[in-house]
C-alpha positions as CSV (number, residue, x, y, z in Angstrom):
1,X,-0.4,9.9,-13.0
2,X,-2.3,11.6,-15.8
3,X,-0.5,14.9,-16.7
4,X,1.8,16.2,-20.3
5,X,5.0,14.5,-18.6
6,X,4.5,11.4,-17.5
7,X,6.8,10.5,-14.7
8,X,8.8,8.0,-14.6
9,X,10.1,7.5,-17.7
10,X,14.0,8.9,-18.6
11,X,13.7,12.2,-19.1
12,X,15.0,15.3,-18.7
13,X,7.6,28.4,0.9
14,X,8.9,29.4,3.3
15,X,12.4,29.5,4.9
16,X,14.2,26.6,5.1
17,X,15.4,27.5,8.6
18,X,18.9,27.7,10.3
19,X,19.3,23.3,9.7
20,X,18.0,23.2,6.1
21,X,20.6,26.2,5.4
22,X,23.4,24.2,7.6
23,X,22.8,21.5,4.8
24,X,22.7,23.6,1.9
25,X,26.4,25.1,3.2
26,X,27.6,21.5,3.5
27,X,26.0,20.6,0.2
28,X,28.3,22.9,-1.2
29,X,31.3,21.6,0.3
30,X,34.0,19.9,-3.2
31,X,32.7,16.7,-4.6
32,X,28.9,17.6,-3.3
33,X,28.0,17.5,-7.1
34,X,29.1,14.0,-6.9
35,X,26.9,13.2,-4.0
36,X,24.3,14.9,-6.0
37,X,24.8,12.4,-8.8
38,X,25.2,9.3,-6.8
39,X,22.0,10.0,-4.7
40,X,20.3,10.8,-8.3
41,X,21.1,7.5,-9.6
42,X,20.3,5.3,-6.3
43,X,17.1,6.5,-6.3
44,X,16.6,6.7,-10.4
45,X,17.2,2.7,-9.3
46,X,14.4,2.4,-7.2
47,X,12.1,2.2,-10.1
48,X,14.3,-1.0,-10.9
49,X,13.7,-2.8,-7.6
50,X,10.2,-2.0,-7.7
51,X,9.5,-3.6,-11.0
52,X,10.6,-7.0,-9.9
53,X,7.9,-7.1,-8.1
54,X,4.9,-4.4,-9.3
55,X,4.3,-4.0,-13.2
56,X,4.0,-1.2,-15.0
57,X,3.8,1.7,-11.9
58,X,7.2,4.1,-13.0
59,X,5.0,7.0,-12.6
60,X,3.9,6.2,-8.7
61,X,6.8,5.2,-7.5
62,X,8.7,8.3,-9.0
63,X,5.7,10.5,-7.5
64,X,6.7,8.5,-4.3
65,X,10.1,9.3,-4.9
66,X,9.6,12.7,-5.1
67,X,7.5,12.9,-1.7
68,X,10.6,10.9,-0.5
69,X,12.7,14.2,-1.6
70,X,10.4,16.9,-0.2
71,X,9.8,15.1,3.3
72,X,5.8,15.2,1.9
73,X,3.6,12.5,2.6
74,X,1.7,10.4,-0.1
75,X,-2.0,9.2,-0.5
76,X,-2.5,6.2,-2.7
77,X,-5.9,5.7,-4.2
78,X,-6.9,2.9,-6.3
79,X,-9.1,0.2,-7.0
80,X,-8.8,-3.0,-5.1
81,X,-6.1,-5.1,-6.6
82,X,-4.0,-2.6,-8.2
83,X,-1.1,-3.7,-6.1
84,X,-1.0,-0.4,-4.2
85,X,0.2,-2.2,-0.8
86,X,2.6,-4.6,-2.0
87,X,4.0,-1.2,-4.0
88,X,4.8,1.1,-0.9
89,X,6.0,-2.8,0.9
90,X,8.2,-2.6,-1.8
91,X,9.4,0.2,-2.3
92,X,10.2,0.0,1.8
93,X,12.6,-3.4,0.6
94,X,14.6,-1.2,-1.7
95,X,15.1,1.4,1.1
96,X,17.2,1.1,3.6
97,X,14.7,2.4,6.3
98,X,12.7,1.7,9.0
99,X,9.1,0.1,7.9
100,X,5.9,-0.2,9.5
101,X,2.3,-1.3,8.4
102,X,-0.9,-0.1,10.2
103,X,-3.8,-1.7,9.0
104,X,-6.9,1.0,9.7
105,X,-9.9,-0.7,10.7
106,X,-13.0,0.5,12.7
107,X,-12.0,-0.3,16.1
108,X,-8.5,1.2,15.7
109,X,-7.8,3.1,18.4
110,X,-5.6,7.0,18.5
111,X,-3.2,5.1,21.1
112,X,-2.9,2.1,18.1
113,X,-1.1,4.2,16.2
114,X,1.0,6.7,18.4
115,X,1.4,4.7,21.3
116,X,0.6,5.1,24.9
117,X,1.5,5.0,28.1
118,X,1.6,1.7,30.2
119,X,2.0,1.0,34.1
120,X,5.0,-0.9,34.6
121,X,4.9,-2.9,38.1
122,X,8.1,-2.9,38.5
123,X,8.9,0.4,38.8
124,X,5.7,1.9,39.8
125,X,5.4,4.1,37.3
126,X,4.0,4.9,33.7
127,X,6.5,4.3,30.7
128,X,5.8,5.6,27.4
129,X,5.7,2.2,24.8
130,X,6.2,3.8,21.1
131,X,3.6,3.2,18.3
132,X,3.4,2.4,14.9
133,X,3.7,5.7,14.2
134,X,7.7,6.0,14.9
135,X,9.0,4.9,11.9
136,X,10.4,5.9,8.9
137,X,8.0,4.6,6.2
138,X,4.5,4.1,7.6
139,X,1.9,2.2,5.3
140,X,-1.2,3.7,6.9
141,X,-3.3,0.9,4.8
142,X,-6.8,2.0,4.4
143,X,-6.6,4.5,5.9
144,X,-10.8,5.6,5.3
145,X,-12.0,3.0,7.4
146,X,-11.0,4.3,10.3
147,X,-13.4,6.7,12.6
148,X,-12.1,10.6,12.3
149,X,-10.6,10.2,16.0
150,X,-8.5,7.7,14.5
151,X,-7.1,9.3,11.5
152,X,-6.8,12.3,13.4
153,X,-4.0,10.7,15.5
154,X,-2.1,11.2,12.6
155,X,-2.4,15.3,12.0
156,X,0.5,16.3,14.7
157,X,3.1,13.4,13.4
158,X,2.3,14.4,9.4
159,X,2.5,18.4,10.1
160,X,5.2,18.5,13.1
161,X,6.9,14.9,12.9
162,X,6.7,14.6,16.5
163,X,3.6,13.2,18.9
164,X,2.7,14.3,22.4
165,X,1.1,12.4,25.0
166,X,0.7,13.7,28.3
167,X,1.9,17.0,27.4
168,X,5.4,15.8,26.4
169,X,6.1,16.2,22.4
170,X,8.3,13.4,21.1
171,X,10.3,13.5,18.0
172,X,9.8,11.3,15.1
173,X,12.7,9.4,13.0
174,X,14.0,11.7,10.4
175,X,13.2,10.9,7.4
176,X,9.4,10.5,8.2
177,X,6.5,10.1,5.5
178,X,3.2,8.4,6.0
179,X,1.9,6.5,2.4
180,X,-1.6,6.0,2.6
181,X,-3.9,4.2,0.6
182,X,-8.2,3.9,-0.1
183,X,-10.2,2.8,-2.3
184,X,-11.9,5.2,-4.6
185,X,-14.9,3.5,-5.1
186,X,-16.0,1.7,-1.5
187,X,-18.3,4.0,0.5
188,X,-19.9,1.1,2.7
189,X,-17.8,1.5,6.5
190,X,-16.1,4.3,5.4
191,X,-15.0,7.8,6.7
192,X,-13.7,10.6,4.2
193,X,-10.6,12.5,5.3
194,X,-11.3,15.7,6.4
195,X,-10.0,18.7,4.0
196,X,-7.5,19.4,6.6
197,X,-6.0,16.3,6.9
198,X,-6.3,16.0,3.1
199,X,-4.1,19.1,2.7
200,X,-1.3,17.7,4.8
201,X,-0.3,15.2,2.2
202,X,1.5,16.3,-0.1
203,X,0.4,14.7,-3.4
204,X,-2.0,12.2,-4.1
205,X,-1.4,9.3,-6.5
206,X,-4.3,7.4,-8.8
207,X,-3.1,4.0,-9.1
208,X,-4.5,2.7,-12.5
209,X,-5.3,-0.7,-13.6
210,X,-2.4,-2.1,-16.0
211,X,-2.3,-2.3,-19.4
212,X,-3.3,-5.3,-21.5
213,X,0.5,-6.4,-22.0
214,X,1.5,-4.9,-18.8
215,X,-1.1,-7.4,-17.0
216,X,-0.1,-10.5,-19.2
217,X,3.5,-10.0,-18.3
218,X,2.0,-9.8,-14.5
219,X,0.4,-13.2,-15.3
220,X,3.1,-14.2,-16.6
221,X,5.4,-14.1,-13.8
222,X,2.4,-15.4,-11.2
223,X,2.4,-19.0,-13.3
224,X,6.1,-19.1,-13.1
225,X,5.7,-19.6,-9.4
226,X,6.0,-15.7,-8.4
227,X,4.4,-14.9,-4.7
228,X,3.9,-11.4,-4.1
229,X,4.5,-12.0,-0.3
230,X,8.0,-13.1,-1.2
231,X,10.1,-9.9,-1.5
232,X,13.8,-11.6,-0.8
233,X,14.4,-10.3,-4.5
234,X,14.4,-6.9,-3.5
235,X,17.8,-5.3,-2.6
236,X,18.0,-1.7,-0.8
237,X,20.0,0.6,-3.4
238,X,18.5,3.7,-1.4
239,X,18.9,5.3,1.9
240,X,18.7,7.9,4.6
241,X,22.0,9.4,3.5
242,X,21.4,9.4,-0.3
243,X,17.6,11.4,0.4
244,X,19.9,13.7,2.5
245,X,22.0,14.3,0.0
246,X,19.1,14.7,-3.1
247,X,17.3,16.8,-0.8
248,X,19.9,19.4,-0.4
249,X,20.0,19.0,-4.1
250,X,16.8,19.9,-4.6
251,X,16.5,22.9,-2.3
252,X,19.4,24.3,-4.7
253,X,17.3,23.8,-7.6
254,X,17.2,27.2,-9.3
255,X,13.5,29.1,-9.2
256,X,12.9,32.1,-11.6
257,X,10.7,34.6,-10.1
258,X,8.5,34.1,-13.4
259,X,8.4,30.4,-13.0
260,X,7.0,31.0,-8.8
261,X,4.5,33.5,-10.6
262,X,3.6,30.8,-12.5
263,X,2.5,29.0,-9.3
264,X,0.7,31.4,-7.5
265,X,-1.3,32.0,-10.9
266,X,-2.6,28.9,-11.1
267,X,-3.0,28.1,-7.7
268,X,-5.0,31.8,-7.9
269,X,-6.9,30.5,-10.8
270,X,-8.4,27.2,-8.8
271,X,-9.7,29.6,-5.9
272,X,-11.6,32.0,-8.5
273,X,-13.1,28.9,-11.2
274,X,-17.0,28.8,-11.0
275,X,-16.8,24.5,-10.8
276,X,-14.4,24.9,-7.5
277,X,-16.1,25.6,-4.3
278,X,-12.7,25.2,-2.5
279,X,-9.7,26.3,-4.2
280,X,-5.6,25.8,-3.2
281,X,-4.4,27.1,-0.1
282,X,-0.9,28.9,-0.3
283,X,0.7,25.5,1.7
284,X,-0.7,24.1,-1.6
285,X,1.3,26.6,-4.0
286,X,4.8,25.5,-1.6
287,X,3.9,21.8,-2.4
288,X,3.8,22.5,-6.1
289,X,6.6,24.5,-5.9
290,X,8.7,21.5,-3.8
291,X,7.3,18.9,-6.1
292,X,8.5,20.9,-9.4
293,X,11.9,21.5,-7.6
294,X,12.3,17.8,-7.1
295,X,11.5,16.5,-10.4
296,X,13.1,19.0,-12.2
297,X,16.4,17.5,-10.1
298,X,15.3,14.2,-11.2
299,X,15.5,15.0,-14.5
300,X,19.1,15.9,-14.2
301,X,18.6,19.7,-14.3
302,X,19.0,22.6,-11.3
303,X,16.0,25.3,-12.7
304,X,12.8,25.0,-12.5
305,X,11.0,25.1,-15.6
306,X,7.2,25.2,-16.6
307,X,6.8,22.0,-17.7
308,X,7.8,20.7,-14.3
309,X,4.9,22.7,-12.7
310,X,2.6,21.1,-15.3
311,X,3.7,18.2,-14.5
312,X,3.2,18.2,-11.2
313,X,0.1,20.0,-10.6
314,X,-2.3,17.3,-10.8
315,X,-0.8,15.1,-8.0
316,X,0.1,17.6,-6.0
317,X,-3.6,19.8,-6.2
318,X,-6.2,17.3,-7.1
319,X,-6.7,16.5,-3.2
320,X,-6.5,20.1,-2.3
321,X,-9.7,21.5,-4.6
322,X,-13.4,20.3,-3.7
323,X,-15.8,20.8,-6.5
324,X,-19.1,22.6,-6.3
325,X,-22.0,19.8,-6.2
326,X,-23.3,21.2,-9.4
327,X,-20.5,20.6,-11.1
328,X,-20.2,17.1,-9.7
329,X,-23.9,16.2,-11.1
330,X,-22.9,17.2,-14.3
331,X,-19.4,15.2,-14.7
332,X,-16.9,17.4,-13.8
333,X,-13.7,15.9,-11.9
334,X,-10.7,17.6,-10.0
335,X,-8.2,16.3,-12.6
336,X,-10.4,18.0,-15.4
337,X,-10.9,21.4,-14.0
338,X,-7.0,21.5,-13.5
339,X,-6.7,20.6,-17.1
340,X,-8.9,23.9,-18.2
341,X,-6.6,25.7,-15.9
342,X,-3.7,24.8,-16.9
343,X,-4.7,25.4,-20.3
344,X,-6.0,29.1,-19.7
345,X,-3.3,30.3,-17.5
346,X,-0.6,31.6,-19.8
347,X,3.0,30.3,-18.8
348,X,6.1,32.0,-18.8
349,X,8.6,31.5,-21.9
């Protein structure tokens, strides 16, 4: 990621509801500080597991990390070859959670991906057979090259975790995030996500081509007989109970009212800027707020402070602005019109 703090290296909305406040009362139950700590340092050592694998991505996998912590989902973009599937494959190694891989391709069907029902002869009737899409970690590969109707399968399960067929809403696995990934620079057989579906994912990640000792190292370890499809290296040091216990973490992450004004001024700022013809929505201004919240935990601190919302505002907005097409002609990107704005926007001290 391109921002003042880079992640990954060792540094310092609405309700929650009647369950997320049932966890925040059992987070502060004796020796939850401990949990706090231990979940902290399990998945601090997912960076660990990743790199014996993937070279020289700490900053994506602690942005996937963080959507990990705010139950957000995560869109990969990338060149081709920038390892972007074997990362999220992984990452799913060192979890200890349910994994599945969609492939999107043109002829992928809605039913594909949430399942269907089916006519069983024995019984006479229609059973519901799951999808893909009932999972913990879903690798929703490509996800461009799929027709709208497709990718639009996926708008209920990434807003409401749940899917309904036939009228009947079923629940999805708890945790839930969908990692997506596209290609940045293919337009040939391909269909741009919509804004909506866009806004539903909570940050999007630029994977970037390594560095010049970063790739030799990767070279390195492919001519002493490394094979990227062979992930038995990879231990689980994470799981469903440690994200529990960091996200309840997180939601006691302290926010001062200035440090929330903060937010809403620059998400303010991208709706009223002359290159922007679509600025961040208010569920935008919630996600930079979670994202900030979670990496300021991360960091081993419980406030929020400005520099976390710096550092998170790229990520977690570049998806959510569209630029005017005069802007675009003359160079302008989403990543540099949040630089002006966070530049101009004065931040709390």
């Amino acid at each position: 990621m391109n921002h003042p703090v880079e992640l990954g290296k060792d540094e310092g909305g609405a309700g929650a509801g009647a369950a997320d406040a049932r966890r925040d009362a059992e987070d502060a139950r004796p020796g939850a500080g401990h949990d706090s700590d231990t979940a902290r340092a399990a998945l601090t050592a997912l960076r660990g597991e990743v790199a014996k694998t993937v070279v020289g991505q700490d900053s994506v996998v602690t942005g996937l990390v963080i959507a990990l912590l705010c139950r957000g989902h995560v869109l990969l973009e990338g060149v081709p070859g920038t390892a972007k599937t074997l990362l999220v494959k992984t990452l799913s190694r060192a979890l200890d959670l349910d994994f599945k891989r969609v492939q999107f391709t043109p002829d992928l069907m809605p039913g594909d991906v949430t399942g269907s029902l089916v006519y069983d002869n024995r019984t006479a009737e229609f059973e519901f057979r799951e999808g893909p899409v009932f999972t913990n970690l879903l690798l929703a590969d490509e996800i461009n090259r799929t027709p709208p109707k497709t990718q639009a399968s996926l708008l209920e399960a990434m807003e409401e975790r749940q899917v309904s067929v036939e009228g009947l809403p079923r629940p999805l696995p708890d945790p839930f995030v969908v990692c997506a990934t596209q290609n940045p620079i293919e337009y040939e057989g391909t269909y741009p996500l919509p804004e909506a579906q866009l806004d539903r994912f909570l940050v999007k990640l630029t994977v970037p081509v390594p560095s010049r000792d970063e790739e030799i190292s990767m070279l390195q370890r492919h001519a002493a007989g490394f094979d990227p499809r062979d992930l038995s290296e990879v231990r689980p040091v994470a799981g469903a109970a440690e994200l529990a216990a960091g996200r309840a973490a997180v939601r006691a992450v302290h926010l001062d009212p200035k440090v929330a004004a903060y937010v809403v001024d620059l998400c303010r700022a991208t709706r009223q800027s002359p290159s922007l013809q679509l600025g961040v929505s208010p569920r935008g201004a919630t996600a930079l707020l979670s994202t900030a919240r979670a990496w300021a935990w991360l960091s081993g601190r419980d406030y929020v402070t400005p520099d976390d919302v710096k550092a998170l505002a790229r990520p977690t907005l570049r998806h959510r602005v569209q630029l005017r097409p005069e802007a675009e002609l003359e160079g302008a990107t989403a990543d540099g019109v949040l630089e002006g704005i966070l530049a101009h926007v004065p931040a709390p001290r």
